[in-house]
C-alpha positions as CSV (number, residue, x, y, z in Angstrom):
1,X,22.2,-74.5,-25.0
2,X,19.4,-74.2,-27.4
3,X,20.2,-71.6,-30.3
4,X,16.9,-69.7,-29.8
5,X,18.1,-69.3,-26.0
6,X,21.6,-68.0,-26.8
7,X,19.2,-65.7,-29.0
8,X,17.0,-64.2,-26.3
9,X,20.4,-63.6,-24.2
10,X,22.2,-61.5,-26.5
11,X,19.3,-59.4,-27.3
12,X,19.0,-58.8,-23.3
13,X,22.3,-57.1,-23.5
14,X,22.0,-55.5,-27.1
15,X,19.0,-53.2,-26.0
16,X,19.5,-50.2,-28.2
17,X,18.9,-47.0,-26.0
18,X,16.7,-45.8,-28.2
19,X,14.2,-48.3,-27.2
20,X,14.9,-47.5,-23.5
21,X,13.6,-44.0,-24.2
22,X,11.0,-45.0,-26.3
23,X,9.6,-47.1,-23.3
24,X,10.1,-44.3,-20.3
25,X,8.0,-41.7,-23.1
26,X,5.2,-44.5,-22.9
27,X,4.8,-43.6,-19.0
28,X,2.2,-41.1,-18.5
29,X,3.2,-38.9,-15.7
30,X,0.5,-38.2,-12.7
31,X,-2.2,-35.3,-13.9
32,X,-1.9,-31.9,-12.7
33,X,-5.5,-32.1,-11.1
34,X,-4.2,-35.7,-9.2
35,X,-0.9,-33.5,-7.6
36,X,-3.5,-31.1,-6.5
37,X,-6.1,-33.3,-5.7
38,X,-3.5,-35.4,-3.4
39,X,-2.1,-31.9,-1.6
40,X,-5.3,-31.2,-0.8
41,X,-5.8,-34.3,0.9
42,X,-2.3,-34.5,2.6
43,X,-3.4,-30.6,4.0
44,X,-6.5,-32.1,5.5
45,X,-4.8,-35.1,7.0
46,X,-2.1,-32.9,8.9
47,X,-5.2,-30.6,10.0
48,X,-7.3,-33.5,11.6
49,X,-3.7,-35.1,13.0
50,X,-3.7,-32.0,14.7
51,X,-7.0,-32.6,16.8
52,X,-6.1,-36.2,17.4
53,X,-2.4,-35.9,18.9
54,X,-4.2,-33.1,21.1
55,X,-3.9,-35.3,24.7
56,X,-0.6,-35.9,23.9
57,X,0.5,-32.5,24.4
58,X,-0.5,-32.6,28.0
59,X,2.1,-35.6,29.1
60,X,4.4,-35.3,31.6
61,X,7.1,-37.6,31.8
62,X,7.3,-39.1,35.7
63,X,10.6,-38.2,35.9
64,X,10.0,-34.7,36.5
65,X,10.1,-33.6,40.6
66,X,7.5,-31.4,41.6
67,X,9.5,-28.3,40.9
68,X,10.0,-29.0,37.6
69,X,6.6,-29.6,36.7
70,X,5.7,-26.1,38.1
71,X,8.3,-24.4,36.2
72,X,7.1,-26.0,32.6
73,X,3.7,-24.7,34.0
74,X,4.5,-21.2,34.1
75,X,6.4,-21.5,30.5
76,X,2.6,-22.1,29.3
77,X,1.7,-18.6,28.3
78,X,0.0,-17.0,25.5
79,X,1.2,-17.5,22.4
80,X,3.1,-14.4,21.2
81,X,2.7,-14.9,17.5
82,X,2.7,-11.6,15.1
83,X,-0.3,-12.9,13.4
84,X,-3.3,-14.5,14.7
85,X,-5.4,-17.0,12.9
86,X,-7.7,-20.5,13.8
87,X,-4.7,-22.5,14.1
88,X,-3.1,-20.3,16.7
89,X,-2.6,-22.0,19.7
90,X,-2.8,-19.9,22.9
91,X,-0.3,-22.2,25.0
92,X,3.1,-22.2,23.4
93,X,4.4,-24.6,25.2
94,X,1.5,-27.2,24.3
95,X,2.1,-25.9,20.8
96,X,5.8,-26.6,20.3
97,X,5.0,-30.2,21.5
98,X,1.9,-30.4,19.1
99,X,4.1,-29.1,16.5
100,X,6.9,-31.5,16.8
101,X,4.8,-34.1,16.9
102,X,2.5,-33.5,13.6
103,X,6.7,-33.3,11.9
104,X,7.5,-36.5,14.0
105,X,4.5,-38.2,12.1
106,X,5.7,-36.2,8.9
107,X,8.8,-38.0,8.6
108,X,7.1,-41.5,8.2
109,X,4.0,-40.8,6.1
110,X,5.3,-37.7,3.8
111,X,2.3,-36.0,2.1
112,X,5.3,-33.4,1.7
113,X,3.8,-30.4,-0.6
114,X,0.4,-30.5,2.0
115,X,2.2,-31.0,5.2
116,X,4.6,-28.2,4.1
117,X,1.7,-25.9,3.5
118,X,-0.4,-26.8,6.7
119,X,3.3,-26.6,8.6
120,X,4.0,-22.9,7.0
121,X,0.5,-21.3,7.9
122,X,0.9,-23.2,11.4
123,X,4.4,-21.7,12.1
124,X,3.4,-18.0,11.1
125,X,0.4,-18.3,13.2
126,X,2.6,-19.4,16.3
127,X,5.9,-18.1,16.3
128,X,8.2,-15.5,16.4
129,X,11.5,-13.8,15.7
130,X,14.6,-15.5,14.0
131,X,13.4,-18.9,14.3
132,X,10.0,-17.9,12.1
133,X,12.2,-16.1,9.4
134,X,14.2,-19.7,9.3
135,X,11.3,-22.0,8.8
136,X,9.9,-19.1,6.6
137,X,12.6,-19.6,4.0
138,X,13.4,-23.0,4.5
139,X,9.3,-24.0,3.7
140,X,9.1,-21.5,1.0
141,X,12.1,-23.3,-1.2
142,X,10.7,-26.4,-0.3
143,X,6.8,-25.2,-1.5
144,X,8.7,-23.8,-4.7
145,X,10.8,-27.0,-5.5
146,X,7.6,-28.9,-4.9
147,X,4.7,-27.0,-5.9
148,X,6.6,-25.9,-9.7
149,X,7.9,-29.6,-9.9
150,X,3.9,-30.6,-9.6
151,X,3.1,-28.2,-11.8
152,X,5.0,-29.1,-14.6
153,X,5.5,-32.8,-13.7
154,X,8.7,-33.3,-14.5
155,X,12.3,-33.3,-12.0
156,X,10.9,-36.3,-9.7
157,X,14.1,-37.5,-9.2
158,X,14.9,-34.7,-7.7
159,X,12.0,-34.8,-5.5
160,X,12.5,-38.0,-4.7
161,X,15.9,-37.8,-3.5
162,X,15.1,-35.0,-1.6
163,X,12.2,-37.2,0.2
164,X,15.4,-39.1,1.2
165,X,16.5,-36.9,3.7
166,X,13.2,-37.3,6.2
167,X,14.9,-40.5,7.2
168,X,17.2,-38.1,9.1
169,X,14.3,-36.2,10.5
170,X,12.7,-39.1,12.4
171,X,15.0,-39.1,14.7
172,X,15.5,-35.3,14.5
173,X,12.4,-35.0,15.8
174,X,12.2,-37.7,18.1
175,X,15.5,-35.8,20.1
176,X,13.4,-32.7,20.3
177,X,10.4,-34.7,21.6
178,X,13.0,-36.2,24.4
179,X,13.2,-32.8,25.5
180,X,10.6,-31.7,25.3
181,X,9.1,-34.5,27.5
182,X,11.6,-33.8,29.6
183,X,13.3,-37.4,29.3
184,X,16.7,-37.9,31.2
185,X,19.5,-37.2,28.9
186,X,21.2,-40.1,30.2
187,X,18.9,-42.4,29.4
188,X,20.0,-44.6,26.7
189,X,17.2,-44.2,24.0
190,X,18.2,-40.7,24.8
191,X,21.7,-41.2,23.8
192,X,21.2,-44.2,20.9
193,X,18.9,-41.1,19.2
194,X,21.4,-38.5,19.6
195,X,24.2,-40.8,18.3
196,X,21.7,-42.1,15.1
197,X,20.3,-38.6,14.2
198,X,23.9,-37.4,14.4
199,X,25.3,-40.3,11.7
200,X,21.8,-40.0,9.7
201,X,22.6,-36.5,9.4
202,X,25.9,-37.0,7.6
203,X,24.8,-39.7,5.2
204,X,21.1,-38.5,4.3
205,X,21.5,-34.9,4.4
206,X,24.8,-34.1,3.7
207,X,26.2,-37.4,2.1
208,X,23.0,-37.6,-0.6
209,X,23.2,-33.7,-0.6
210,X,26.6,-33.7,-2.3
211,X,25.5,-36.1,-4.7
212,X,22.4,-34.0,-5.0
213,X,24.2,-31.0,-5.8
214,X,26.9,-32.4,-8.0
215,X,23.5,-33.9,-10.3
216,X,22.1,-30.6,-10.3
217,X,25.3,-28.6,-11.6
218,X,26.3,-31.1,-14.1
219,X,22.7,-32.1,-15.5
220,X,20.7,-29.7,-14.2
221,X,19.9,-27.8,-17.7
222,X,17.4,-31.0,-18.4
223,X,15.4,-29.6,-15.8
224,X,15.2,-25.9,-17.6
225,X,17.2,-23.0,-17.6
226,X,14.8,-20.7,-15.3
227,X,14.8,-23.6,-12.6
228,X,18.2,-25.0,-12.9
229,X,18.9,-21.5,-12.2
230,X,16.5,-21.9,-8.9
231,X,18.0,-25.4,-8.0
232,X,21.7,-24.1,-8.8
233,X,21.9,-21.1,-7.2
234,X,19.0,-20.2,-4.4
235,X,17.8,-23.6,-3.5
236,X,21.7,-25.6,-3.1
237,X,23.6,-23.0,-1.5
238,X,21.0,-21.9,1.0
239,X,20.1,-25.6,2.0
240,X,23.7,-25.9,2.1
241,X,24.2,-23.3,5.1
242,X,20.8,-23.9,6.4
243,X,22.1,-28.1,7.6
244,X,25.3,-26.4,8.6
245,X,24.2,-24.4,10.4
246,X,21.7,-27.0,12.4
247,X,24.5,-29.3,12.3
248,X,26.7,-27.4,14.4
249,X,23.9,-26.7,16.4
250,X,23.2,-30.2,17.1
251,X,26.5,-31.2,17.6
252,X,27.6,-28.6,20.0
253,X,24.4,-29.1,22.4
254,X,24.4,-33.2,22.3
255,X,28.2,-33.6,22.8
256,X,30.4,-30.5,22.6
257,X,28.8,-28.1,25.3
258,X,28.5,-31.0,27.5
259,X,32.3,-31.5,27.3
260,X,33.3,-28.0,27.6
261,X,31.2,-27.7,31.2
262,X,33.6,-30.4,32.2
């Protein structure tokens, strides 16, 4: 081998770190007015999505017997939401279904910090009781870890790896659809989903959550003291209980309440 070769070779392996930094500092990071500028846009997107998907709402799977059908009927009353504004729906049933499915679409194209904000003003304008105060804090440490992380442009790791996670929701929200529709549980999409969003679960919310958390606890000062102390100790232990919590719930509907009727 040429001498000038073995050169090049041993410099590809002797990069000083120094010179690694130097190169990350020469990447500009996105403008504050682009973050905003791209929110905006995701806010809009999940507003029209909302027109589109509209005929979709009114589906009814042919499984269902005559009976069946009348019964999801009646559930179509008027939206009992505290607050009433232009994205109130007055059927709720037609409104969990539109719901589900604007998250549904979520999960593939993102647009997180505007779907989270078009998603928050749609839930208080639609629902109700414990389920409202849930989404509440869930989307409001979501909106923070987004919204100061734009801000400031910086922590897009984090972000990123959080981003992770919606892997999991597609086919969170795809089981929810299934019921919705009223699609035969013993079908076997039914069932493949069920299984998948259970083993999603553990690897991209809990599995990627661990590392998440160990991250933030060992280098989470590089982020800054006033938000490692967010990330540390309001956003990780409350995301912590809140996919317990929904884990348990998942697994004791698909599988464990199924075996305990037997």
């Amino acid at each position: 081998m040429p001498d000038n070769e073995k050169v090049a070779i041993s410099e590809m392996f002797t990069l000083e770190p120094q010179s690694l930094i130097t190169t990350n500092r020469d990447v500009k990071p996105i403008s504050l007015l682009s973050g905003i500028i791209c929110a905006t846009w995701s806010f809009v997107f999940f507003i029209i999505c909302q027109h589109l998907i509209q005929p979709l709402t009114e589906i009814y799977h042919p499984h269902n017997d005559r009976d069946n059908v009348e019964k999801r009927k009646m559930k179509m009353v008027q939206n009992p939401s505290y607050i009433r504004t232009w994205f109130t729906d007055s059927n709720a049933e037609r409104w969990i279904r539109k719901n589900t499915l604007i998250s549904f679409f979520h999960a593939f194209i993102t647009g997180i910090l505007g779907y989270f904000c078009y998603d928050t003003i749609d839930i208080i304008s639609n629902q109700q009781g414990s389920e409202l105060l849930e989404m509440m804090i869930h989307h409001a440490l979501t909106l923070t870890l987004f919204g100061t992380s734009i801000i400031r442009r910086a922590n897009i790791g984090y972000l990123m790896l959080a981003l992770i996670v919606e892997i999991n929701s597609v086919f969170l929200h795809l089981r929810k659809l299934f019921h919705q529709y009223n699609i035969p549980r013993e079908s076997l999409i039914v069932r493949l989903t069920m299984v998948t969003n259970i083993i999603t679960f553990l690897i991209f919310r809990f599995g990627l959550f661990i590392y998440g958390s160990i991250t933030i606890f060992r280098d989470g000062e590089r982020a800054g003291s006033y938000f490692h102390i967010f990330l540390g100790y309001i956003l990780v232990p409350t995301i912590w209980i809140i996919n317990i919590v929904l884990f348990y719930r998942l697994l004791y509907t698909d599988f464990l309440k199924k075996r305990k009727t037997k």
